[in-house]
C-alpha positions, 0 to 999 in steps of 0.5 A: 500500500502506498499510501500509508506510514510518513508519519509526522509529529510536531512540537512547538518550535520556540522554546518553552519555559520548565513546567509550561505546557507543549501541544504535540501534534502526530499526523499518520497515512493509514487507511483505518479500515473497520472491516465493515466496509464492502468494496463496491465493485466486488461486495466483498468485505474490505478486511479490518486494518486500523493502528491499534495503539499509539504511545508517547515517551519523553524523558525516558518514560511513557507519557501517553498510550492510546488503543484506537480501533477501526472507528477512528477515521482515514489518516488520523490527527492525534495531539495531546499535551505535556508539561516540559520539564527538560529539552530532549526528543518525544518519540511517537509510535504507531502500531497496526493490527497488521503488525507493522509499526511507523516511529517519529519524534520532535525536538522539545526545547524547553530553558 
């Protein structure tokens, strides 16, 4: 499948002051497949492929852990908030029930 993976994951580029909180904004292509859906020229069931969890980890620790399913749409825009205690990468990983896994990180700058 071609479009899919180029996962994206942004954190606010000026930077912050220790305790204040980022935004981190992830972006991932993914078809997000129910497997409810019927191809219309076939009628037949387009088999389930959707990202299962996506993880979040800054300072060494996991942050933020959510399970999707199939009800999450096309190409999900995920973000959440941290509070910025020392500059360094926050990695985001994405896992499919297909078993494939996209990783991306940003740069946190914090003073």
């Amino acid at each position: 499948m071609a479009d899919i993976g180029e996962p994206k994951v942004r954190a606010p580029e000026k930077p912050l002051k220790k305790g204040e909180l980022a935004l981190i904004k992830t972006l991932i292509k993914h078809p997000m497949e129910s497997g409810l859906r019927k191809d219309k020229n076939t009628g037949e069931t387009i088999p389930a492929h959707f990202i299962e969890t996506i993880t979040a980890e800054y300072g060494g620790a996991t942050i933020m852990k959510a399970t999707w399913t199939g009800a999450v749409s096309k190409n999900p825009f995920f973000s959440f908030y941290l509070k910025a205690d020392k500059a360094g990468p926050v990695n985001v990983t994405w896992k499919d029930n297909k078993g494939q896994e996209w990783k991306e990180k940003a740069e946190l700058k914090v003073e």
